[in-house]
PDBQT receptor file of N, H, CA, C and O in Angstrom, charges set to zero:
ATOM      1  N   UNK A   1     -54.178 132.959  20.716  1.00  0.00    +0.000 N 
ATOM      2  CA  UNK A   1     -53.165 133.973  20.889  1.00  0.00    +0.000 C 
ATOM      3  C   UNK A   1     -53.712 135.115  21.748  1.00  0.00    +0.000 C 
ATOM      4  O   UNK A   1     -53.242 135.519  22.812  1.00  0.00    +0.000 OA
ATOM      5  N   UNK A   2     -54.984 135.644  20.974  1.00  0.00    +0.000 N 
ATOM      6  H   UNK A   2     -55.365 135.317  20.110  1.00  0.00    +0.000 HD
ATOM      7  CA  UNK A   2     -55.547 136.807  22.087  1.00  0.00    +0.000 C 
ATOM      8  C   UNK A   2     -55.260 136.581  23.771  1.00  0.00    +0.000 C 
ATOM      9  O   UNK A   2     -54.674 137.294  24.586  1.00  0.00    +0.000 OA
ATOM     10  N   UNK A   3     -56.104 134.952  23.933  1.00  0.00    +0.000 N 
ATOM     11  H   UNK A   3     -56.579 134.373  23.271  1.00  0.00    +0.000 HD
ATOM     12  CA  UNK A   3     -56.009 134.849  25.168  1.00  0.00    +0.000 C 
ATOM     13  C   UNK A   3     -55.025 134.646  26.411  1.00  0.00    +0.000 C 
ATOM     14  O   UNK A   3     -55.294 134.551  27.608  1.00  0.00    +0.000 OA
ATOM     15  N   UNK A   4     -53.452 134.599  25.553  1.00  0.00    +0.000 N 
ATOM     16  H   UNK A   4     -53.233 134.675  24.580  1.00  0.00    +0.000 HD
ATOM     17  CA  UNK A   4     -52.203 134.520  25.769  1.00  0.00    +0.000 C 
ATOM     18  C   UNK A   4     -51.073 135.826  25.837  1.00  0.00    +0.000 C 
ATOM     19  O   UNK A   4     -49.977 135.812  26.396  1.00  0.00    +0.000 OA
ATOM     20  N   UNK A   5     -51.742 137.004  25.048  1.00  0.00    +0.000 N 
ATOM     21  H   UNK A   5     -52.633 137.016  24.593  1.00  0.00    +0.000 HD
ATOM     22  CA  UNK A   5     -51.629 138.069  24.803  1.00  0.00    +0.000 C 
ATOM     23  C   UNK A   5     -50.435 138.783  26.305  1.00  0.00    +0.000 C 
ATOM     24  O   UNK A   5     -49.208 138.819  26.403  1.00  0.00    +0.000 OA
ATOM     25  N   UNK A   6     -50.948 138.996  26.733  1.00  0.00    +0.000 N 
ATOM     26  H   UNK A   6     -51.945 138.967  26.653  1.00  0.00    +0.000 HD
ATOM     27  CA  UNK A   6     -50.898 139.640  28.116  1.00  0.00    +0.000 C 
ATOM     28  C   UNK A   6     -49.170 138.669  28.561  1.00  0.00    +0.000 C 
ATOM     29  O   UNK A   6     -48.004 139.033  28.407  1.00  0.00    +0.000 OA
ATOM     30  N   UNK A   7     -49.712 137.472  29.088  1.00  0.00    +0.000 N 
ATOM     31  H   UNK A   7     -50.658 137.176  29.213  1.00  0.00    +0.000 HD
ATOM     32  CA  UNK A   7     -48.607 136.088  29.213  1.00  0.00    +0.000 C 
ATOM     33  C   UNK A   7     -47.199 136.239  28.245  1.00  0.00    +0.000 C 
ATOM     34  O   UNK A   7     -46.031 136.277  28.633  1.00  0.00    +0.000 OA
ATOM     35  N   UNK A   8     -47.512 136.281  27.419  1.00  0.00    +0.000 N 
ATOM     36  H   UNK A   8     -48.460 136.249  27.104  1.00  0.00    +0.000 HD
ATOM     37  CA  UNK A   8     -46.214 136.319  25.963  1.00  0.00    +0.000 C 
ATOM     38  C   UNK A   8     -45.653 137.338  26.034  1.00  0.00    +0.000 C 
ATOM     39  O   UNK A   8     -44.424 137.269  26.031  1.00  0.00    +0.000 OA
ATOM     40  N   UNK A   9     -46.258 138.618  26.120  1.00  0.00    +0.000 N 
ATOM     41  H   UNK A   9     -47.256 138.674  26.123  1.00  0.00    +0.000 HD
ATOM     42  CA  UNK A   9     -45.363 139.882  26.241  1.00  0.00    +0.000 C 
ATOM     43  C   UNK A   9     -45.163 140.152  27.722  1.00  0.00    +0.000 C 
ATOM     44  O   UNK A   9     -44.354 141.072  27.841  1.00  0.00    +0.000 OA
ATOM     45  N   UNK A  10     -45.555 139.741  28.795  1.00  0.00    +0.000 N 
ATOM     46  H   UNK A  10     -46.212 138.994  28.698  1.00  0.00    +0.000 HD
ATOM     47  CA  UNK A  10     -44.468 139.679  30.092  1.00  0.00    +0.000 C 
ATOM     48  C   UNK A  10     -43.470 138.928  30.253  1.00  0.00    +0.000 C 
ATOM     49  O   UNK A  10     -42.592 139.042  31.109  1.00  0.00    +0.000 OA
ATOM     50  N   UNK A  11     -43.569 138.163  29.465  1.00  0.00    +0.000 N 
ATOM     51  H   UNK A  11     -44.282 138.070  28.770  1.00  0.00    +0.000 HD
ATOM     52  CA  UNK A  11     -42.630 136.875  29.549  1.00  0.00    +0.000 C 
ATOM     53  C   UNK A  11     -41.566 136.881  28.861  1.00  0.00    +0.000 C 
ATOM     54  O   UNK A  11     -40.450 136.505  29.220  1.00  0.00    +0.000 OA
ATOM     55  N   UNK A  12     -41.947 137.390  27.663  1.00  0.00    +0.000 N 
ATOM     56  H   UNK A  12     -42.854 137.696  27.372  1.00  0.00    +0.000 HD
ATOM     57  CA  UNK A  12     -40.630 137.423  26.499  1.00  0.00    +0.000 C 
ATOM     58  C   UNK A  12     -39.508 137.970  26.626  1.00  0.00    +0.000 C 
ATOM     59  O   UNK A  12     -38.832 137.829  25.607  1.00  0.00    +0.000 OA
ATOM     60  N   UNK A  13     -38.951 138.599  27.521  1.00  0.00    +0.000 N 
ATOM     61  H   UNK A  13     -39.500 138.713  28.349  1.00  0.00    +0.000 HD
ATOM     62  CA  UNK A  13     -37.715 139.078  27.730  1.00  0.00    +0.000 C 
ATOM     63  C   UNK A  13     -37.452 139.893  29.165  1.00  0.00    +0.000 C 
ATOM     64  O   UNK A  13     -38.430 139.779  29.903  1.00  0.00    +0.000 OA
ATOM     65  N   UNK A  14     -36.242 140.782  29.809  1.00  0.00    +0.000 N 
ATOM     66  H   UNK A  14     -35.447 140.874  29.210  1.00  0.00    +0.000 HD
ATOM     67  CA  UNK A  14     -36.226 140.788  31.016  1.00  0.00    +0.000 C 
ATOM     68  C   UNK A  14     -37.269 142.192  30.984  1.00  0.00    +0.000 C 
ATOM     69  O   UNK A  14     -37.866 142.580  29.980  1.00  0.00    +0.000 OA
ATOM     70  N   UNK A  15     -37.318 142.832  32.345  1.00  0.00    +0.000 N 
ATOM     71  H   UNK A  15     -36.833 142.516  33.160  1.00  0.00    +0.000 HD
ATOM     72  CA  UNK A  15     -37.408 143.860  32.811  1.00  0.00    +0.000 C 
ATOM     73  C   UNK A  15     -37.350 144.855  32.424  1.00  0.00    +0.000 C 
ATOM     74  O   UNK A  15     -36.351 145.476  32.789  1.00  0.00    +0.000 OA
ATOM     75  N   UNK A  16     -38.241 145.526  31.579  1.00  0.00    +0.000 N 
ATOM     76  H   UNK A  16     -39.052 145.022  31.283  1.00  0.00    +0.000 HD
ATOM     77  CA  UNK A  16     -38.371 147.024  30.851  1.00  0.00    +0.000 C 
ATOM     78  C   UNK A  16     -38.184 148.125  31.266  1.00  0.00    +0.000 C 
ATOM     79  O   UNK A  16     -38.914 148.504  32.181  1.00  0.00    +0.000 OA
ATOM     80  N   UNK A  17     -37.066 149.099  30.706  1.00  0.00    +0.000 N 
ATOM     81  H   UNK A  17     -36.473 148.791  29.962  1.00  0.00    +0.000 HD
ATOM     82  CA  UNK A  17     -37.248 150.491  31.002  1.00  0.00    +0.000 C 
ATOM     83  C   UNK A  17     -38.729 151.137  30.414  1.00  0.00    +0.000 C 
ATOM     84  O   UNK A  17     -39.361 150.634  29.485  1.00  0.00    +0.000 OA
ATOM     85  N   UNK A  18     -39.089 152.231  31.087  1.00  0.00    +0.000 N 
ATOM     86  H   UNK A  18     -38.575 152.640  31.842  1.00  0.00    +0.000 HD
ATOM     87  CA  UNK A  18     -40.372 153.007  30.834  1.00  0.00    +0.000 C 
ATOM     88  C   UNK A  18     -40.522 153.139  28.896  1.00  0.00    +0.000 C 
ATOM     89  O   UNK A  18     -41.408 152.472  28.362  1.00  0.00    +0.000 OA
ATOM     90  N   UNK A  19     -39.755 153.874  28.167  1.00  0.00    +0.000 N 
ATOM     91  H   UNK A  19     -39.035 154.416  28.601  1.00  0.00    +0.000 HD
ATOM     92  CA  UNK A  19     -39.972 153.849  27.118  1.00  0.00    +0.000 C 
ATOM     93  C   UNK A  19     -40.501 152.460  26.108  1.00  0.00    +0.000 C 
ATOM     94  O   UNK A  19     -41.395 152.237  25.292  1.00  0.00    +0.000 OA
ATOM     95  N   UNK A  20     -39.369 151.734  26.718  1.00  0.00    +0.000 N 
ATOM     96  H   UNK A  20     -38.642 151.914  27.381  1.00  0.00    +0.000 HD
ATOM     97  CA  UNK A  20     -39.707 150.071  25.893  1.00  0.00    +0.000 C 
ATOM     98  C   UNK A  20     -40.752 149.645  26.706  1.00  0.00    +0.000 C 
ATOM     99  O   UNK A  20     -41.500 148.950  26.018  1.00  0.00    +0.000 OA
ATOM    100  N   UNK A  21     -41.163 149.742  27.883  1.00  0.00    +0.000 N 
ATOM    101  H   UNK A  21     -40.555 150.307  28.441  1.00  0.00    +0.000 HD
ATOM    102  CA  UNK A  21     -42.809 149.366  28.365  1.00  0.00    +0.000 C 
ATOM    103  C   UNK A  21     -43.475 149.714  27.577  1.00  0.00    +0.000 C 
ATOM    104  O   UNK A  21     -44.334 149.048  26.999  1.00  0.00    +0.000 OA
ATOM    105  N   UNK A  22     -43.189 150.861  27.404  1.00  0.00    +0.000 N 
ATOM    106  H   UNK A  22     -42.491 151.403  27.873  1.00  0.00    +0.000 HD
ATOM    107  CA  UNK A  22     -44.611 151.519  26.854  1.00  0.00    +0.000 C 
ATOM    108  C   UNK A  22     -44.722 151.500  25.342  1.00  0.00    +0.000 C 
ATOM    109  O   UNK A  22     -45.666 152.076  24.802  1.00  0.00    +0.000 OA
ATOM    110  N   UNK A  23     -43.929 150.955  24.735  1.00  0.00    +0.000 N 
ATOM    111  H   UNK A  23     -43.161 150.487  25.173  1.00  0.00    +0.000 HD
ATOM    112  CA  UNK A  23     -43.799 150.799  23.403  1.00  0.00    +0.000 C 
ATOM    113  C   UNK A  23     -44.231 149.251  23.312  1.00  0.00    +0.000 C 
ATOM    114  O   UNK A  23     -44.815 148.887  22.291  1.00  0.00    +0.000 OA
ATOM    115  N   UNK A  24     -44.013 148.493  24.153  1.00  0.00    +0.000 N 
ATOM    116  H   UNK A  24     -43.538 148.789  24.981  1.00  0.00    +0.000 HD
ATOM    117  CA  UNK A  24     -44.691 146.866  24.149  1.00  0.00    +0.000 C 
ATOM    118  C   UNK A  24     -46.311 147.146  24.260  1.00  0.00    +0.000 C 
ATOM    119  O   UNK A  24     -47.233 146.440  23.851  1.00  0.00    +0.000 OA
ATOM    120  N   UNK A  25     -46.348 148.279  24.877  1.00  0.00    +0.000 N 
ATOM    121  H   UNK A  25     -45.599 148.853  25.209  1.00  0.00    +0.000 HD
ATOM    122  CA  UNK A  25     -47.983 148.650  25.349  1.00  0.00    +0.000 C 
ATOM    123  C   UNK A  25     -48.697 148.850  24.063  1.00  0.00    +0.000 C 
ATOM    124  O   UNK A  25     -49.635 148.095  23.807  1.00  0.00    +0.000 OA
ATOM    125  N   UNK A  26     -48.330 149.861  23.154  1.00  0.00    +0.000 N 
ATOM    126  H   UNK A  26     -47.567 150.474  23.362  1.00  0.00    +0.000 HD
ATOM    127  CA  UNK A  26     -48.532 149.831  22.050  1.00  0.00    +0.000 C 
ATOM    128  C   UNK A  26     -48.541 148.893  21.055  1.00  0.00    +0.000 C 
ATOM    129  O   UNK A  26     -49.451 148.934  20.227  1.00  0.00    +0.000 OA
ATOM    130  N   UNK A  27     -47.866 148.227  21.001  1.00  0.00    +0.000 N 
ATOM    131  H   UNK A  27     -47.127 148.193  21.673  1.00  0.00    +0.000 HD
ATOM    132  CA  UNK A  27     -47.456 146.893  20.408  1.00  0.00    +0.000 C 
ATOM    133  C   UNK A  27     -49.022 146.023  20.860  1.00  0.00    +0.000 C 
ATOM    134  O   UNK A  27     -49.896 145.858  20.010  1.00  0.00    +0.000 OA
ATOM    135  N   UNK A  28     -49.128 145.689  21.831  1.00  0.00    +0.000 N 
ATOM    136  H   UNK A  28     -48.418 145.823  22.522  1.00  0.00    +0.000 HD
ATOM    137  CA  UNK A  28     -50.192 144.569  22.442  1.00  0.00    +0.000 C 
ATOM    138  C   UNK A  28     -51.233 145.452  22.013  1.00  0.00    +0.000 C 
ATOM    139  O   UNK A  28     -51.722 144.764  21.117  1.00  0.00    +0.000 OA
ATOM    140  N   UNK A  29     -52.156 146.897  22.050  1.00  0.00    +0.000 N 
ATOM    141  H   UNK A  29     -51.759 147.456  22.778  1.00  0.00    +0.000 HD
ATOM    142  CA  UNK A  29     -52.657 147.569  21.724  1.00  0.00    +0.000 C 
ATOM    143  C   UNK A  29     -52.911 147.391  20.179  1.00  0.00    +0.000 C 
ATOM    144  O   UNK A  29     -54.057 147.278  19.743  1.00  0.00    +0.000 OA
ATOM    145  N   UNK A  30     -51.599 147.368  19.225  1.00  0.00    +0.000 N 
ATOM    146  H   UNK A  30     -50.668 147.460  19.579  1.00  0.00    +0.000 HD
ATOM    147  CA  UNK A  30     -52.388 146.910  17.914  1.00  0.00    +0.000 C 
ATOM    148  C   UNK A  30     -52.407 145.765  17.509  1.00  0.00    +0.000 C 
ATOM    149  O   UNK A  30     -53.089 145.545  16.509  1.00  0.00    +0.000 OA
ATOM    150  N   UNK A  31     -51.457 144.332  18.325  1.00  0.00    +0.000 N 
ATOM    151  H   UNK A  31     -50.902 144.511  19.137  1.00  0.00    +0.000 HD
ATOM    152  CA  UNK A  31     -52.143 143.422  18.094  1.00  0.00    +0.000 C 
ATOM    153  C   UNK A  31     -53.385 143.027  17.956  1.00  0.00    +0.000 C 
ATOM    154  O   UNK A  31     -53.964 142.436  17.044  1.00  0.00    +0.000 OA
ATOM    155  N   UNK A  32     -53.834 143.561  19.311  1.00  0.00    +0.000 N 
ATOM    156  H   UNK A  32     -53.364 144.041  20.051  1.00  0.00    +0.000 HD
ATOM    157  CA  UNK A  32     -55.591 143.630  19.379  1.00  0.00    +0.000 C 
ATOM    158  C   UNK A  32     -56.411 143.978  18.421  1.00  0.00    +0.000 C 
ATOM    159  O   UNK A  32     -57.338 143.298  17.982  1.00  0.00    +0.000 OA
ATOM    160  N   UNK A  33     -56.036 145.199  18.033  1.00  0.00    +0.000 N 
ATOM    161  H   UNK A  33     -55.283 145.752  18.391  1.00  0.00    +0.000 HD
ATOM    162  CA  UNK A  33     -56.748 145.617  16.824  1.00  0.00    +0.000 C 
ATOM    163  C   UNK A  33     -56.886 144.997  15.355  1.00  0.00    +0.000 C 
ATOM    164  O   UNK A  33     -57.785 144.981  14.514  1.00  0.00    +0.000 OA
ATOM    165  N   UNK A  34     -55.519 144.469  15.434  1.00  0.00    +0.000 N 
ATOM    166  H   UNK A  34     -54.789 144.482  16.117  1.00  0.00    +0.000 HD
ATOM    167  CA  UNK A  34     -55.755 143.554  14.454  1.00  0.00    +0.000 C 
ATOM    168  C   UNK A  34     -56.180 142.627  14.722  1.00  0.00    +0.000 C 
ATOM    169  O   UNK A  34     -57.399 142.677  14.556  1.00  0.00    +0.000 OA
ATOM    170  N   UNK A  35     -55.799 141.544  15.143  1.00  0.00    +0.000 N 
ATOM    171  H   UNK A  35     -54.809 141.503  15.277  1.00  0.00    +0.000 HD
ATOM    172  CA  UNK A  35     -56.718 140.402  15.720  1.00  0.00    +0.000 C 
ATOM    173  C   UNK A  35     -58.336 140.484  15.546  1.00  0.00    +0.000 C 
ATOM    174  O   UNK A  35     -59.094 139.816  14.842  1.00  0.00    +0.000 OA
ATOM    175  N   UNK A  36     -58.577 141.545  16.448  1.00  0.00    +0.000 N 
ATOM    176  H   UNK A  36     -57.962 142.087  17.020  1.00  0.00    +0.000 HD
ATOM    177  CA  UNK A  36     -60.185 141.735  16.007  1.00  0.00    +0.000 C 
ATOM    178  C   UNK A  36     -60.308 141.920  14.580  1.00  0.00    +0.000 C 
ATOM    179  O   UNK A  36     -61.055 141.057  14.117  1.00  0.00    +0.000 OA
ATOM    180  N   UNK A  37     -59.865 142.708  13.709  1.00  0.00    +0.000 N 
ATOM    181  H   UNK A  37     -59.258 143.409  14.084  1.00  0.00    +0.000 HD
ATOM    182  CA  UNK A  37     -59.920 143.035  12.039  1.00  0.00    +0.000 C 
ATOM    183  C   UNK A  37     -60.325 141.638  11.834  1.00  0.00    +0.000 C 
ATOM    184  O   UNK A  37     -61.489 141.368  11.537  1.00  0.00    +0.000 OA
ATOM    185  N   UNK A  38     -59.331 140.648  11.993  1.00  0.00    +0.000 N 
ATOM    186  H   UNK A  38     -58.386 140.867  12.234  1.00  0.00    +0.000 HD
ATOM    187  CA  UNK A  38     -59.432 139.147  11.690  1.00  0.00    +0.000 C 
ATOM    188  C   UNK A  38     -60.057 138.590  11.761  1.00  0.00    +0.000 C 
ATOM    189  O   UNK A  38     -60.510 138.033  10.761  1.00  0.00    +0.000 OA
ATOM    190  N   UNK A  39     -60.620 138.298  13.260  1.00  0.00    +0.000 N 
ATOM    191  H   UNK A  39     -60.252 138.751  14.072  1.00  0.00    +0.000 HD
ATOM    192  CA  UNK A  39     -61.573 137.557  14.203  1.00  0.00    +0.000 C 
ATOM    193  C   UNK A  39     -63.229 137.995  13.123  1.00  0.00    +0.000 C 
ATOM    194  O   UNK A  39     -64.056 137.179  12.716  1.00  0.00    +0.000 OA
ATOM    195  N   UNK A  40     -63.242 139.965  12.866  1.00  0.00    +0.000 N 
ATOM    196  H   UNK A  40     -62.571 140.628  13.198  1.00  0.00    +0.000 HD
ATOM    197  CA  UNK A  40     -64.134 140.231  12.410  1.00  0.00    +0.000 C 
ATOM    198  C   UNK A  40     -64.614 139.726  10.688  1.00  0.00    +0.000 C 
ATOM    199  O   UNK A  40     -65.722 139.639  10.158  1.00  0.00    +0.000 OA
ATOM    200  N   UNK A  41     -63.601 139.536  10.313  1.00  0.00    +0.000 N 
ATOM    201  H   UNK A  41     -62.701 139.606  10.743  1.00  0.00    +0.000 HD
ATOM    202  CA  UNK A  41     -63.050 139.604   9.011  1.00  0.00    +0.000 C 
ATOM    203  C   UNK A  41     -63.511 138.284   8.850  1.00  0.00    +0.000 C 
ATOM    204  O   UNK A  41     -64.404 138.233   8.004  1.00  0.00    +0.000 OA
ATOM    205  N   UNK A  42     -63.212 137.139   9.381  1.00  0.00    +0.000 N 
ATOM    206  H   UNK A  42     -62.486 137.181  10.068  1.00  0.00    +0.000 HD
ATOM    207  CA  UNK A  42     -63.162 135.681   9.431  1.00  0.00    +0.000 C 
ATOM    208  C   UNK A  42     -64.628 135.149  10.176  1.00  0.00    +0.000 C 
ATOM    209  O   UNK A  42     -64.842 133.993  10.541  1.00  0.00    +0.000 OA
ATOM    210  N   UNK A  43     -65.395 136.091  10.276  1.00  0.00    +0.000 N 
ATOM    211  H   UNK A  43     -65.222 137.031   9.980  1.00  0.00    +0.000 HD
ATOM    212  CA  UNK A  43     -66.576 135.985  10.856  1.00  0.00    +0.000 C 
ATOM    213  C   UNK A  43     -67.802 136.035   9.628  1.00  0.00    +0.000 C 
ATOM    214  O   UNK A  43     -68.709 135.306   9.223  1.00  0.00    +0.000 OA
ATOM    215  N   UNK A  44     -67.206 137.397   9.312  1.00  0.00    +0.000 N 
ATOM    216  H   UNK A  44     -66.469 137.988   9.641  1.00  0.00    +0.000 HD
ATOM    217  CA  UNK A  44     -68.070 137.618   7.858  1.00  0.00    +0.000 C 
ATOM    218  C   UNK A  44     -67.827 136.575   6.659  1.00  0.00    +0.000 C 
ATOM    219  O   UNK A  44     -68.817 136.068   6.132  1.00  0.00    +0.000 OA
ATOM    220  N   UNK A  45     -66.710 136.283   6.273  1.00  0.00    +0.000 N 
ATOM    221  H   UNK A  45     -65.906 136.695   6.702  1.00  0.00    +0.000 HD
ATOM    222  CA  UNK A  45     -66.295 135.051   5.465  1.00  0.00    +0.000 C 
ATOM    223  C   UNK A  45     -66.976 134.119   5.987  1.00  0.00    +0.000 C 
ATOM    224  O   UNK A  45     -67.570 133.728   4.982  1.00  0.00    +0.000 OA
ATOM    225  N   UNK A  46     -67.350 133.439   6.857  1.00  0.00    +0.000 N 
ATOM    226  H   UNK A  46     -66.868 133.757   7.673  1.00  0.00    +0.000 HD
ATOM    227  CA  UNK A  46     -67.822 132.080   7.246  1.00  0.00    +0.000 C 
ATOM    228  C   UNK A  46     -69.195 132.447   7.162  1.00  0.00    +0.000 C 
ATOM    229  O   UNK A  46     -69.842 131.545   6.629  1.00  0.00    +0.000 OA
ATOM    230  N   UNK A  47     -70.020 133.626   7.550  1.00  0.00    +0.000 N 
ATOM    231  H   UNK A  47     -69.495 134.359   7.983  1.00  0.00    +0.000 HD
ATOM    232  CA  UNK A  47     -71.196 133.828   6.963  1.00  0.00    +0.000 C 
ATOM    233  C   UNK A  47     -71.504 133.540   5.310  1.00  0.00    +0.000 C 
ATOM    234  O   UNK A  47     -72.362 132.877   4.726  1.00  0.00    +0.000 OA
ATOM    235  N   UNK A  48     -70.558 134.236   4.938  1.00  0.00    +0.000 N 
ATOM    236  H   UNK A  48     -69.861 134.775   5.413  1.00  0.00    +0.000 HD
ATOM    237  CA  UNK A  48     -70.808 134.439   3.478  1.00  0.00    +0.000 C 
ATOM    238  C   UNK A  48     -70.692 132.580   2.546  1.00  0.00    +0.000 C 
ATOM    239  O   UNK A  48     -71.237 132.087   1.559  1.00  0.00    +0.000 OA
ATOM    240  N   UNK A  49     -69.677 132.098   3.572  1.00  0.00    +0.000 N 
ATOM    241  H   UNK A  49     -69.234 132.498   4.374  1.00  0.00    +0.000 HD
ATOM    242  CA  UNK A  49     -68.998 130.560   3.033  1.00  0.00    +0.000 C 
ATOM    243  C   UNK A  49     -68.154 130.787   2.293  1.00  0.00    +0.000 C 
ATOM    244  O   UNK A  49     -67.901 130.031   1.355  1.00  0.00    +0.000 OA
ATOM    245  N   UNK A  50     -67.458 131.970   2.546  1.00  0.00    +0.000 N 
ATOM    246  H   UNK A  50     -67.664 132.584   3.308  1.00  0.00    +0.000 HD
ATOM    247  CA  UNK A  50     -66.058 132.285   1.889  1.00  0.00    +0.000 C 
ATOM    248  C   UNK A  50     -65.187 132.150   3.118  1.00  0.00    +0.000 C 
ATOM    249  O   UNK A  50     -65.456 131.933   4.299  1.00  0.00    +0.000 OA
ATOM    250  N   UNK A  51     -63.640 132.420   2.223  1.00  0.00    +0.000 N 
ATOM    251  H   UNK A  51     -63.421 132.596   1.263  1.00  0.00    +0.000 HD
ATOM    252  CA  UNK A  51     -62.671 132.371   3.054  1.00  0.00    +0.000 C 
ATOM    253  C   UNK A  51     -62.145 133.546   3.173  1.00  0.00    +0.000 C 
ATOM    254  O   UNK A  51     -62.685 134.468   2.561  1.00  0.00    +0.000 OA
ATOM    255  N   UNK A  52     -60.869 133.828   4.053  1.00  0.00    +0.000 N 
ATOM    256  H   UNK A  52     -60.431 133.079   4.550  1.00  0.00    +0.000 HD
ATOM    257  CA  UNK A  52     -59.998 134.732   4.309  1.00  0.00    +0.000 C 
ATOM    258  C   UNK A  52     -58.260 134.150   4.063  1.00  0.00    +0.000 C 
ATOM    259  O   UNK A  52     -57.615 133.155   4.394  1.00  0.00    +0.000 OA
ATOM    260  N   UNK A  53     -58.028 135.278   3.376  1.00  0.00    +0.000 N 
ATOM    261  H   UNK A  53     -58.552 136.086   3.107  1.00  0.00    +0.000 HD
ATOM    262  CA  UNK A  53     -56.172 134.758   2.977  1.00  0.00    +0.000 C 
ATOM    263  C   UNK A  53     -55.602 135.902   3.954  1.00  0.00    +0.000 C 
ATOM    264  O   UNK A  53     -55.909 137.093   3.894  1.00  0.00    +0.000 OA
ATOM    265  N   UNK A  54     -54.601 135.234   4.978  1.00  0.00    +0.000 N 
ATOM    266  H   UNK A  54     -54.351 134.267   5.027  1.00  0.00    +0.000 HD
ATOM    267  CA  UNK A  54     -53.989 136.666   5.755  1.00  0.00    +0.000 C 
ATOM    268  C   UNK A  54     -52.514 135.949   5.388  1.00  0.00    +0.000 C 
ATOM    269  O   UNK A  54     -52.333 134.732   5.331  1.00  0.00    +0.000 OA
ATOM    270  N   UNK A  55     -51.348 137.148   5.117  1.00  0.00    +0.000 N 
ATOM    271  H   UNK A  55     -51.495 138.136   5.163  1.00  0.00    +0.000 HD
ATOM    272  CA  UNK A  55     -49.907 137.199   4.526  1.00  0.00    +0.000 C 
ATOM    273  C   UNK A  55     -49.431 137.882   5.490  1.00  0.00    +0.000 C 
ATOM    274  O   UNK A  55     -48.243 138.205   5.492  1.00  0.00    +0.000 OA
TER     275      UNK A  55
């Protein structure tokens, strides 16, 4: 998904006014952040030989 990131939200619908740009901007901005939480999250679990439950 990360690496699709960018692709999916140009794609997903037409031509943005400035406000809704910039609110998709934000949007992709905390995907990221979460994603990493995850990526980080699911890193430490596999160290440990535990798992991760995401809802």
């Amino acid at each position: 998904m990360r690496a699709n990131l960018e692709l999916i939200a140009a794609t997903t619908r037409r031509p943005r006014e400035l406000p809704e740009h910039l609110s998709r901007i934000r949007l992709r901005l905390r995907l990221r952040l979460r994603l990493g939480n995850i990526e980080a999250t699911a890193l430490r679990a596999q160290e440990l030989g535990a798992g991760v439950l995401i809802w």
